[in-house]
Every structure is written in structure tokens, then in C-alpha cells.
PDB file of N, CA, C and O in Angstrom:
ATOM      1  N   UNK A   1     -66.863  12.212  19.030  1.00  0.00           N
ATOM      2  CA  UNK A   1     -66.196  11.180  19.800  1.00  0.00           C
ATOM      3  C   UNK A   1     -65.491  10.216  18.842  1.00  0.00           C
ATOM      4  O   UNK A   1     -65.972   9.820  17.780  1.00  0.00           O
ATOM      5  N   UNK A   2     -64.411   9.917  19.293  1.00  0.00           N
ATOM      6  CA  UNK A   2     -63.358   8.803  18.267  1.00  0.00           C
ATOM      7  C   UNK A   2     -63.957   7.566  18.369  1.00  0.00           C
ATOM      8  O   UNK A   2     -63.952   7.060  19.491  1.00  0.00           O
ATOM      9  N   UNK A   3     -64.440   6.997  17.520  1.00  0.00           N
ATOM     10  CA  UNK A   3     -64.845   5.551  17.198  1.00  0.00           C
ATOM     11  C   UNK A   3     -63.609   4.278  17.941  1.00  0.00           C
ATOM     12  O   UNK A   3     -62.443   4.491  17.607  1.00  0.00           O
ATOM     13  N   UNK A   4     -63.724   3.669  18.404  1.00  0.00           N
ATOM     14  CA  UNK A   4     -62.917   2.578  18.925  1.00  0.00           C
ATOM     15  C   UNK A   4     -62.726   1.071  17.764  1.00  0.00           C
ATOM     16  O   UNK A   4     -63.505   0.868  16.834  1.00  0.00           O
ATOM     17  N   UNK A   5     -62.006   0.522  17.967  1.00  0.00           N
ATOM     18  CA  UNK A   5     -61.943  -0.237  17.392  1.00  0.00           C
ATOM     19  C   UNK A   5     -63.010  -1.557  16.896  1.00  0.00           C
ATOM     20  O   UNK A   5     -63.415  -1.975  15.811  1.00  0.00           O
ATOM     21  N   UNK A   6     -63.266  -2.071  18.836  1.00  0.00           N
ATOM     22  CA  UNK A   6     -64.638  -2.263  18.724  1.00  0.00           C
ATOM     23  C   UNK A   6     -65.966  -2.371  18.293  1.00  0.00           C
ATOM     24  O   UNK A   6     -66.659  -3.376  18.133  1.00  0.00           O
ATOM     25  N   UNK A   7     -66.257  -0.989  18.103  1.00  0.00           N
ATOM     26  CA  UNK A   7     -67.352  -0.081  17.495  1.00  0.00           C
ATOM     27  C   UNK A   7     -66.840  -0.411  16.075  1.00  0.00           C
ATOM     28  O   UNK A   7     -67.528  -1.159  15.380  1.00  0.00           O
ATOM     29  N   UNK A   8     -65.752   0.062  15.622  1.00  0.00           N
ATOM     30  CA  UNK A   8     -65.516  -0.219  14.165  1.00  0.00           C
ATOM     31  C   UNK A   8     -65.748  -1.136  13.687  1.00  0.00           C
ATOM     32  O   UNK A   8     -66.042  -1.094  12.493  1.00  0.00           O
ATOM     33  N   UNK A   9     -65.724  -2.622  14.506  1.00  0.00           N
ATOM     34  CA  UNK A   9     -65.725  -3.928  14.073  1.00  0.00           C
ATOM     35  C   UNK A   9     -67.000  -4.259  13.757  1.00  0.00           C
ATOM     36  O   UNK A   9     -67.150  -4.817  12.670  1.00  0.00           O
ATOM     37  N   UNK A  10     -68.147  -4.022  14.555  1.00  0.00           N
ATOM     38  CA  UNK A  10     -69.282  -4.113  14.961  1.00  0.00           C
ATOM     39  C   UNK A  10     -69.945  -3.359  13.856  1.00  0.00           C
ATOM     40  O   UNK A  10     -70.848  -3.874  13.196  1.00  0.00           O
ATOM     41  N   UNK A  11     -69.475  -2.046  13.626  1.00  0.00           N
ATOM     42  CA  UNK A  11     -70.362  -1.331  12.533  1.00  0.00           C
ATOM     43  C   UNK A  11     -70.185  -2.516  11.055  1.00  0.00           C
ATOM     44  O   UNK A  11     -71.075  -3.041  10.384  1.00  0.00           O
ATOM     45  N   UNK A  12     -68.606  -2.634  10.934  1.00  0.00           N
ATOM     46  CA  UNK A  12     -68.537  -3.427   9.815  1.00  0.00           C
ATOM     47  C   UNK A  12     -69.213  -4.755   9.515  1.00  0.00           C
ATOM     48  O   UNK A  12     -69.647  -5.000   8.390  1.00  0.00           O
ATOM     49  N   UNK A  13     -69.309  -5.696  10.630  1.00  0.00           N
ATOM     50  CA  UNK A  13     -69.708  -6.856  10.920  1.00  0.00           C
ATOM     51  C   UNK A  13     -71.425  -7.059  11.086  1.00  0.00           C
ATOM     52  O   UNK A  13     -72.080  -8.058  11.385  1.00  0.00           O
ATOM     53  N   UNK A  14     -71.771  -5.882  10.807  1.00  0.00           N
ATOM     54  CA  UNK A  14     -73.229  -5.646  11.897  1.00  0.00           C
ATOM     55  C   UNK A  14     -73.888  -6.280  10.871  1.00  0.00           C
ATOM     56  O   UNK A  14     -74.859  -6.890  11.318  1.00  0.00           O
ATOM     57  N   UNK A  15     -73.758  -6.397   9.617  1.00  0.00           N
ATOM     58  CA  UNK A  15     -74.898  -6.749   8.583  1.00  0.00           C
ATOM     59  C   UNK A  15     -75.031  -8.868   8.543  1.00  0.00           C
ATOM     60  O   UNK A  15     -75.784  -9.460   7.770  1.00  0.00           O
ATOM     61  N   UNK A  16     -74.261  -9.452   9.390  1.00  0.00           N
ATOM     62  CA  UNK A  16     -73.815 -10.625   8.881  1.00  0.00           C
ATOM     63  C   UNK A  16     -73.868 -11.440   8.520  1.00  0.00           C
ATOM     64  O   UNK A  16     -74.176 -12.605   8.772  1.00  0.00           O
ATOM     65  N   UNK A  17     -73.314 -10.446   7.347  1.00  0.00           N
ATOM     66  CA  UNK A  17     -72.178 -11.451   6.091  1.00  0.00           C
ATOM     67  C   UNK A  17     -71.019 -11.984   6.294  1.00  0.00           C
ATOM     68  O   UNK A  17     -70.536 -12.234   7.398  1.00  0.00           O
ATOM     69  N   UNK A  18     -70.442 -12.213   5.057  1.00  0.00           N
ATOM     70  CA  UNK A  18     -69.127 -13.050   5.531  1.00  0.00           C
ATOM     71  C   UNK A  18     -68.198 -12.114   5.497  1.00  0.00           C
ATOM     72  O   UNK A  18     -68.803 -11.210   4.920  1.00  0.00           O
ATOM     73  N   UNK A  19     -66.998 -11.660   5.753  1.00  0.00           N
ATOM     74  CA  UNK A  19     -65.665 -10.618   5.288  1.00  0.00           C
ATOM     75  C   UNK A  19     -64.265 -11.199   5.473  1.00  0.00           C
ATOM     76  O   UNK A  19     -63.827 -11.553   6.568  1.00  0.00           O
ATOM     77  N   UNK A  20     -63.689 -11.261   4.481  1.00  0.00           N
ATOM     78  CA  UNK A  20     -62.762 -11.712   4.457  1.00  0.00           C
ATOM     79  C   UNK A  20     -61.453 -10.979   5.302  1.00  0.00           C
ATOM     80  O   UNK A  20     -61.550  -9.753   5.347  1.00  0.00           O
ATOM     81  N   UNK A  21     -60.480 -11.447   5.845  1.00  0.00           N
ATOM     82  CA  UNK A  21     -59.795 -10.937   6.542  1.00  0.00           C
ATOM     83  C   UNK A  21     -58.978  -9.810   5.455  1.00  0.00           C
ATOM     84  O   UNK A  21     -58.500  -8.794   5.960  1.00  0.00           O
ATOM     85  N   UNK A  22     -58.874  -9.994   4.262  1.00  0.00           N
ATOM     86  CA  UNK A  22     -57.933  -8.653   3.750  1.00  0.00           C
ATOM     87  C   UNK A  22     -58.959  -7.355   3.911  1.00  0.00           C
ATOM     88  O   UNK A  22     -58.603  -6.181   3.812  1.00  0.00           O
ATOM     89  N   UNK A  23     -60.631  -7.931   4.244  1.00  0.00           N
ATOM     90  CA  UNK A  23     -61.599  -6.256   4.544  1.00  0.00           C
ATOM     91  C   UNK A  23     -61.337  -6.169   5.968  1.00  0.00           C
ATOM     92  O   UNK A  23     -61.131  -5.012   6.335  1.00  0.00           O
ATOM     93  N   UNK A  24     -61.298  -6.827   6.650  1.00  0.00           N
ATOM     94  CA  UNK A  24     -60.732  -6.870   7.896  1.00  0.00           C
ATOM     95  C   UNK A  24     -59.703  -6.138   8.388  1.00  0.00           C
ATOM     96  O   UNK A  24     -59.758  -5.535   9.460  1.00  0.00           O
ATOM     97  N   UNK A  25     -58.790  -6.157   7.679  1.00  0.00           N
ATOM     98  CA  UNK A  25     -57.642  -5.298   7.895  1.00  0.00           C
ATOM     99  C   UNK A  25     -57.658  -3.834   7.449  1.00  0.00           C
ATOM    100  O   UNK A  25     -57.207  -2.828   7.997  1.00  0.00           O
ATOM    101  N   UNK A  26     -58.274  -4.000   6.355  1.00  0.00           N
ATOM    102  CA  UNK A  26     -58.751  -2.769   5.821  1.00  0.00           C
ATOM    103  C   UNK A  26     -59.811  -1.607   6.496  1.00  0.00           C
ATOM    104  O   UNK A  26     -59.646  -0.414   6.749  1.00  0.00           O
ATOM    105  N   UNK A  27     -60.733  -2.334   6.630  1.00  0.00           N
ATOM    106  CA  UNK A  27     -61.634  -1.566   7.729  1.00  0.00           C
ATOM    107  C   UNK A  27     -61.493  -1.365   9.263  1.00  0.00           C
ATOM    108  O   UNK A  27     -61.821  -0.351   9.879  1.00  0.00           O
ATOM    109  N   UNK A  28     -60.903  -2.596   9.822  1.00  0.00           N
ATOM    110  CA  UNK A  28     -60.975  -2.474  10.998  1.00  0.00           C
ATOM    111  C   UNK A  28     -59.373  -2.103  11.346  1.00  0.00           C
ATOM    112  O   UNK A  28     -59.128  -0.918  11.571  1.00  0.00           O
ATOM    113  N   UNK A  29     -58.264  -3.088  11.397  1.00  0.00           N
ATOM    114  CA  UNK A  29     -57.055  -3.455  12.259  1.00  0.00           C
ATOM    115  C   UNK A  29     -56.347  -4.356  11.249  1.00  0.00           C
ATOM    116  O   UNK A  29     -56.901  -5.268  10.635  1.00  0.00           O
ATOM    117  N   UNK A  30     -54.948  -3.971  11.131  1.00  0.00           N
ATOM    118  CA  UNK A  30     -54.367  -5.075  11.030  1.00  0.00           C
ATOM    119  C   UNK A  30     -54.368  -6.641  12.530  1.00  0.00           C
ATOM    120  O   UNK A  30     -54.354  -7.871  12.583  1.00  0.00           O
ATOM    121  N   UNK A  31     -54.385  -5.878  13.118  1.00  0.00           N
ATOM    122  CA  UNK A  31     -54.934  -6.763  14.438  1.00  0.00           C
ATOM    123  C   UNK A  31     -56.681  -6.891  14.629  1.00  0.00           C
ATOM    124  O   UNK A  31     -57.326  -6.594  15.634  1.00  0.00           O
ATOM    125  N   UNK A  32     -57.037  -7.266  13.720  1.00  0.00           N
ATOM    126  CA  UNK A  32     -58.207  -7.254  13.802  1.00  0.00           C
ATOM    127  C   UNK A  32     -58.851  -8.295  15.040  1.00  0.00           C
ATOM    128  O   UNK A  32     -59.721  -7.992  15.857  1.00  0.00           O
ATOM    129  N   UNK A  33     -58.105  -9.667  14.894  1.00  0.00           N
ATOM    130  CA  UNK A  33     -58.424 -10.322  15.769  1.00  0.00           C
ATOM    131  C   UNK A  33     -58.616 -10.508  17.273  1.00  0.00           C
ATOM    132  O   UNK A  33     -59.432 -11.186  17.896  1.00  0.00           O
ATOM    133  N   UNK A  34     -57.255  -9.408  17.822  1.00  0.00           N
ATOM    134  CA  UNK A  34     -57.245  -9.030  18.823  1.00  0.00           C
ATOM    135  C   UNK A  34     -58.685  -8.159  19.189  1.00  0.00           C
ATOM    136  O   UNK A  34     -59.460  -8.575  20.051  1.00  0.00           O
ATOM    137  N   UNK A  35     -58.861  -7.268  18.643  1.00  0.00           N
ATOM    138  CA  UNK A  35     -60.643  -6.662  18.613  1.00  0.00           C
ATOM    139  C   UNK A  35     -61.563  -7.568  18.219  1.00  0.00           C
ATOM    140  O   UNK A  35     -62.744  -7.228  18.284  1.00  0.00           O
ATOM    141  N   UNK A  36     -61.095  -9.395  17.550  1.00  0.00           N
ATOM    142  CA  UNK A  36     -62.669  -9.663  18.151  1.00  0.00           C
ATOM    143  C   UNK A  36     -62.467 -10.458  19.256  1.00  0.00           C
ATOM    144  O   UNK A  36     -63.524 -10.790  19.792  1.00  0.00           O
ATOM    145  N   UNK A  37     -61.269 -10.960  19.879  1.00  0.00           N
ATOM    146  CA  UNK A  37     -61.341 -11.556  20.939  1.00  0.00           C
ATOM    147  C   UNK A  37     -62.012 -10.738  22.233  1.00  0.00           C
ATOM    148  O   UNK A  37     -62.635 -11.278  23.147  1.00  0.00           O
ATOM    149  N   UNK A  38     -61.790  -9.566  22.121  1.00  0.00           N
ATOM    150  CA  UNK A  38     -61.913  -8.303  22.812  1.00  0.00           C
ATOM    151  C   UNK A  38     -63.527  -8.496  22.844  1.00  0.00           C
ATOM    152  O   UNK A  38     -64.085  -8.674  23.927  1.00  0.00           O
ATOM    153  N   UNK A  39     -64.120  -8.463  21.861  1.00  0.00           N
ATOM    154  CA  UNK A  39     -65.516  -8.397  21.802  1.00  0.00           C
ATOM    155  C   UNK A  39     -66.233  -9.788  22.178  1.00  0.00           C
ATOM    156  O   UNK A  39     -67.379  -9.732  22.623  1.00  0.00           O
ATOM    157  N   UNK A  40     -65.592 -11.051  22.016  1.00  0.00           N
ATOM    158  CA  UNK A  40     -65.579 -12.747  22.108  1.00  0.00           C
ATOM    159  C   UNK A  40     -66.009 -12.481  23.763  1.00  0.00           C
ATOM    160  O   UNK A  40     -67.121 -12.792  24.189  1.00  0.00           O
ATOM    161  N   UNK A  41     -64.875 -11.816  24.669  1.00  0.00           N
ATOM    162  CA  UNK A  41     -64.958 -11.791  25.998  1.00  0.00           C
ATOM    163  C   UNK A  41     -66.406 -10.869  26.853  1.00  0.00           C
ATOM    164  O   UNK A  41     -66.839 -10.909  28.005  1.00  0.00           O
ATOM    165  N   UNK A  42     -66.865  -9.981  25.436  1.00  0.00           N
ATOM    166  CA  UNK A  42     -67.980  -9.309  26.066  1.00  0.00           C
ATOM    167  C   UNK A  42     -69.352  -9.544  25.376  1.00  0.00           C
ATOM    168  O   UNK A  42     -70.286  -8.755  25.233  1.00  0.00           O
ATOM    169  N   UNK A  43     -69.191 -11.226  24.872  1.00  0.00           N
ATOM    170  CA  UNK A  43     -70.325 -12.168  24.745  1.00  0.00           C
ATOM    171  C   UNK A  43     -70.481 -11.693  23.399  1.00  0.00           C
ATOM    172  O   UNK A  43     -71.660 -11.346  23.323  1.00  0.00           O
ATOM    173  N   UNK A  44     -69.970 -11.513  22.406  1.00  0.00           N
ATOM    174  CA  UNK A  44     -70.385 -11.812  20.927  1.00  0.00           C
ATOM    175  C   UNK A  44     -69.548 -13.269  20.533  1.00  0.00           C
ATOM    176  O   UNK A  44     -68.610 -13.830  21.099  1.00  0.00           O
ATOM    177  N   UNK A  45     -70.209 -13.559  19.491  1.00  0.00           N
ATOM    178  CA  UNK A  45     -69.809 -14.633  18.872  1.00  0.00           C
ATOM    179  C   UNK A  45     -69.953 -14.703  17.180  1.00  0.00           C
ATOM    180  O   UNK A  45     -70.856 -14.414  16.396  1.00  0.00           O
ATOM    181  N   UNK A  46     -69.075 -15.047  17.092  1.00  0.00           N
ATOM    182  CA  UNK A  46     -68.726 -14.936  15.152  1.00  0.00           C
ATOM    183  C   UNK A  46     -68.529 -16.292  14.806  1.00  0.00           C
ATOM    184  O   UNK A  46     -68.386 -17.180  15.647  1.00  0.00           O
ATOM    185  N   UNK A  47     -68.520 -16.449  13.704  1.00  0.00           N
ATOM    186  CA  UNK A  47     -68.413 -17.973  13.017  1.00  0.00           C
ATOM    187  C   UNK A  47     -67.375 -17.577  11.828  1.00  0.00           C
ATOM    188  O   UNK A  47     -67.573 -16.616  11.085  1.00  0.00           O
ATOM    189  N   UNK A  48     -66.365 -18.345  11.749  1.00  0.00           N
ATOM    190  CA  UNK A  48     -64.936 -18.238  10.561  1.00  0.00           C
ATOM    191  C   UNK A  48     -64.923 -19.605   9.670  1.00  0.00           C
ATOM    192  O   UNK A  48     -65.099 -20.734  10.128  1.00  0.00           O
ATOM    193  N   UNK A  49     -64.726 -19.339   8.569  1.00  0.00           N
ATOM    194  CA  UNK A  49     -64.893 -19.966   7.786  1.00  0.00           C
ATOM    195  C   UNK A  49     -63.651 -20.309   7.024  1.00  0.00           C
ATOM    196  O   UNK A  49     -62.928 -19.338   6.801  1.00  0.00           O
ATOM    197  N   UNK A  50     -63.348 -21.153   6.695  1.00  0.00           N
ATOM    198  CA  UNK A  50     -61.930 -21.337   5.776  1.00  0.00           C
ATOM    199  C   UNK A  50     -62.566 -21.270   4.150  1.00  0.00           C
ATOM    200  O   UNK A  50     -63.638 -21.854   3.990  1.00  0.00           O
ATOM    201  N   UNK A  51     -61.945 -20.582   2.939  1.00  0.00           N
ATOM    202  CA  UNK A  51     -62.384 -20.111   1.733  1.00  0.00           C
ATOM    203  C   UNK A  51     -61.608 -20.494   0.989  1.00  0.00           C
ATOM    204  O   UNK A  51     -62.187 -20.659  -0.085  1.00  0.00           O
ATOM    205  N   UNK A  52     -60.315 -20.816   0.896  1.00  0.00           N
ATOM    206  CA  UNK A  52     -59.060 -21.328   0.058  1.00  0.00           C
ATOM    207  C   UNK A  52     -57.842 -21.264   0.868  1.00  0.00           C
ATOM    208  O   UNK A  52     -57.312 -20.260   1.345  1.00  0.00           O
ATOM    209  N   UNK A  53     -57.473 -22.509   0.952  1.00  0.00           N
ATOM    210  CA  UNK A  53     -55.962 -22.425   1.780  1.00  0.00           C
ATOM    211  C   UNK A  53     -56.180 -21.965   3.354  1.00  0.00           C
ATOM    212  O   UNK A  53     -56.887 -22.339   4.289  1.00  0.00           O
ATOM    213  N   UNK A  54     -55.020 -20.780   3.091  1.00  0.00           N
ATOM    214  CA  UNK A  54     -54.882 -20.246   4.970  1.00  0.00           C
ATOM    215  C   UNK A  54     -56.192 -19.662   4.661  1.00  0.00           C
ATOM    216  O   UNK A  54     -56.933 -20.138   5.521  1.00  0.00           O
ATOM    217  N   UNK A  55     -57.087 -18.666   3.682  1.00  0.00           N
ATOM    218  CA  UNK A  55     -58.242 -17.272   3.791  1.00  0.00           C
ATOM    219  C   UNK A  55     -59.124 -18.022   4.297  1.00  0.00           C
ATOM    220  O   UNK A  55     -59.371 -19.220   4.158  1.00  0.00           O
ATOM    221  N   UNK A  56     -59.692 -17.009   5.048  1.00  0.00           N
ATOM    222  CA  UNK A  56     -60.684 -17.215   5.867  1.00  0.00           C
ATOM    223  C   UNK A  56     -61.664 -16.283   5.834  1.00  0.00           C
ATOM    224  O   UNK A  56     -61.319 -15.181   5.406  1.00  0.00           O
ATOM    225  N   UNK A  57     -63.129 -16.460   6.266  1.00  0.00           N
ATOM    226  CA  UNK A  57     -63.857 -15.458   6.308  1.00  0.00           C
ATOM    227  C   UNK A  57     -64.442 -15.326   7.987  1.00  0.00           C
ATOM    228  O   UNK A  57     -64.207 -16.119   8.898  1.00  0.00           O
ATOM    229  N   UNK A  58     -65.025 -14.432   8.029  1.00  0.00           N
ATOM    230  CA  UNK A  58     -65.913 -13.984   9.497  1.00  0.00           C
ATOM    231  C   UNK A  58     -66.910 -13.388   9.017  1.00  0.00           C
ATOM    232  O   UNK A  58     -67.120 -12.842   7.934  1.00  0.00           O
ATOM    233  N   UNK A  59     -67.903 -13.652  10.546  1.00  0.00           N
ATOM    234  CA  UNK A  59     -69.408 -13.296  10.172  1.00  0.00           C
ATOM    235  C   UNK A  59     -69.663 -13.237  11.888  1.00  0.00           C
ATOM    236  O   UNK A  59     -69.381 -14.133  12.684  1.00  0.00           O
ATOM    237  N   UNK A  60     -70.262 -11.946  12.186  1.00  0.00           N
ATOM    238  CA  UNK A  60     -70.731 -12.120  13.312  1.00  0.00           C
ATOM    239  C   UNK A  60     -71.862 -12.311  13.361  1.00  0.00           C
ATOM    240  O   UNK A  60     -72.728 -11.870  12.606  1.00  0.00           O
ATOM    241  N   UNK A  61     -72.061 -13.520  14.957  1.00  0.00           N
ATOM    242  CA  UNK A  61     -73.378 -14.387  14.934  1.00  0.00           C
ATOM    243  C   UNK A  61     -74.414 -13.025  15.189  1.00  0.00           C
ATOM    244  O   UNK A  61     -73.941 -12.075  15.814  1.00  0.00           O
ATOM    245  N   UNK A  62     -75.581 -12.966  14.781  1.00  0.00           N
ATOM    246  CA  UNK A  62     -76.566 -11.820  14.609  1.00  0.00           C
ATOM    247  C   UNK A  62     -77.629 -12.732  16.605  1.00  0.00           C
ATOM    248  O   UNK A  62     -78.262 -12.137  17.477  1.00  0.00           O
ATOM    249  N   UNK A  63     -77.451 -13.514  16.532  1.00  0.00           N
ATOM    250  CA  UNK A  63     -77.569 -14.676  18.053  1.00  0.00           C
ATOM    251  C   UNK A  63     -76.906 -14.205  19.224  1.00  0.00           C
ATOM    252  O   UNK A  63     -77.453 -14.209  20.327  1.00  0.00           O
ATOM    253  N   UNK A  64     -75.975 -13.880  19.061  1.00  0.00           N
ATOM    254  CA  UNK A  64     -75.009 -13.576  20.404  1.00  0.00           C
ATOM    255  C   UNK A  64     -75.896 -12.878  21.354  1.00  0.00           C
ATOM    256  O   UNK A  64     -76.701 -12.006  21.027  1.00  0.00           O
ATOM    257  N   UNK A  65     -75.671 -13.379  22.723  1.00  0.00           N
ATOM    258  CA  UNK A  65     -76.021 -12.832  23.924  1.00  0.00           C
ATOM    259  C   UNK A  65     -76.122 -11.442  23.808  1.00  0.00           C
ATOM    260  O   UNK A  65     -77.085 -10.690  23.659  1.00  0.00           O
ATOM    261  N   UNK A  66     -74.457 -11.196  23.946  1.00  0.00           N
ATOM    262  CA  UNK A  66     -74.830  -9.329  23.710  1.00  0.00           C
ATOM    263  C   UNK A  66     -75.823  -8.310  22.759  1.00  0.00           C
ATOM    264  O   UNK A  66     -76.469  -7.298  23.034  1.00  0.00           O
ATOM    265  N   UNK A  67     -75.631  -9.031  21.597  1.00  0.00           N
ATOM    266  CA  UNK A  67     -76.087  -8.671  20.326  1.00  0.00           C
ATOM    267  C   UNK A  67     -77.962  -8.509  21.410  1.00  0.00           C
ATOM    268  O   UNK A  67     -78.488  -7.398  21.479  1.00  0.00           O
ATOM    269  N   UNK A  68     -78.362  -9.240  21.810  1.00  0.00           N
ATOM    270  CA  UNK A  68     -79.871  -9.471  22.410  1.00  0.00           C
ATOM    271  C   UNK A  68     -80.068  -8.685  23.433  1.00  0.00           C
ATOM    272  O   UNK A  68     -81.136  -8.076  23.496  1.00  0.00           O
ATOM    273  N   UNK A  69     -79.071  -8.527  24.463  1.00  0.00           N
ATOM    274  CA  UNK A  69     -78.884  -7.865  25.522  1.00  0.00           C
ATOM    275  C   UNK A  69     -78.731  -6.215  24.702  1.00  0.00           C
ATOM    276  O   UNK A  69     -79.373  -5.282  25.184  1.00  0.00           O
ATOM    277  N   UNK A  70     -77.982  -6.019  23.654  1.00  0.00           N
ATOM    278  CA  UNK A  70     -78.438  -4.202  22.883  1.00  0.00           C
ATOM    279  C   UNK A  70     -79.702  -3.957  22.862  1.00  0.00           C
ATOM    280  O   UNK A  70     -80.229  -2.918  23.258  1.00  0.00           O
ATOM    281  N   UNK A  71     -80.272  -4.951  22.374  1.00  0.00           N
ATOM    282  CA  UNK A  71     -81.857  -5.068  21.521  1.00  0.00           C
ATOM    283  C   UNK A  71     -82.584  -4.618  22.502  1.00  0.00           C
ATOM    284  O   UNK A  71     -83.171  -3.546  22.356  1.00  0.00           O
ATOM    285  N   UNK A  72     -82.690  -5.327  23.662  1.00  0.00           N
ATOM    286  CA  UNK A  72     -83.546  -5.249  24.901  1.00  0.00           C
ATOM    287  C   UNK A  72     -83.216  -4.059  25.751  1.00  0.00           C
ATOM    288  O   UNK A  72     -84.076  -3.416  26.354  1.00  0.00           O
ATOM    289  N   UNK A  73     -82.258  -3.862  25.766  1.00  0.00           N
ATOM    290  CA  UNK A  73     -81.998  -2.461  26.719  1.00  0.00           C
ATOM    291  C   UNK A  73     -82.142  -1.053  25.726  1.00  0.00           C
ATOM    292  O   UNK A  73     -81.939   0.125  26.022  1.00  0.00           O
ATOM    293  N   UNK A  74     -82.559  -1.649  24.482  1.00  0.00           N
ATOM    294  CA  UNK A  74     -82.669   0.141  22.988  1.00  0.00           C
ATOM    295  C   UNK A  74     -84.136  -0.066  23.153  1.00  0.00           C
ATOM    296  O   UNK A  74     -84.906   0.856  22.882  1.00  0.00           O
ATOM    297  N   UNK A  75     -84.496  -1.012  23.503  1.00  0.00           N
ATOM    298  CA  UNK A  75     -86.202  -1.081  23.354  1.00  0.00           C
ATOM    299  C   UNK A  75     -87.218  -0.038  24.073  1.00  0.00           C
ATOM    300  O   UNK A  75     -88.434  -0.154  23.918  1.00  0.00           O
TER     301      UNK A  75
END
């Protein structure tokens, strides 16, 4: 089965740390953001960080609703 973008984000993000948007693009999307708003709407939540200037980093919250709602329904 083809991995989604989603899924891609999530595998990358799953450990969370911080990633800077040039791994971002790299791993996931140049539209990366659009896939996490995508994921924002189905109750995850990330925290962005400013690092120098415009760079920024992301970290998805390991807290998020959904993230709890996996846990409980793999149990």
C-alpha cells in the first residue's frame, strides 16, 4: 500500500524532536504544511519554533488527542 503523506509526516515526526523545515521538505512535502494542517484538523498538535531568522523548527506534541485516541484503540 502507498504511504500517504500524512503517514509520512507522522512516521517522521513520531519520535518528538525538533525538524527543521529543510527535513521537512525533504522527507515529507515541499508542502509540508499543508499535511500538517491536514493532520492539525484530525486533532494532532505540533509546537514550531523559530531557530534563526525566517527557520523554524516542528515537533509533534507526543499529548495530542489523537496521538491518545491511537494508544487506546492499539491497546
Amino acid at each position: 500500500m502507498k504511504e500517504n503523506l500524512a503517514d509520512r509526516m507522522l512516521e517522521v515526526m513520531s519520535d518528538a524532536c525538533w525538524h527543521s523545515t529543510d527535513e521537512l521538505v525533504e522527507k515529507v512535502s515541499h508542502r509540508f504544511s499543508a499535511t500538517m494542517h491536514v493532520l492539525k484538523k484530525r486533532g494532532y498538535q505540533f509546537d514550531k519554533r523559530r531557530i534563526q531568522g525566517q527557520q523554524h523548527e516542528y515537533r509533534l506534541v507526543i499529548e495530542s488527542k489523537a496521538i491518545a485516541s491511537l494508544t487506546i484503540s492499539n491497546a
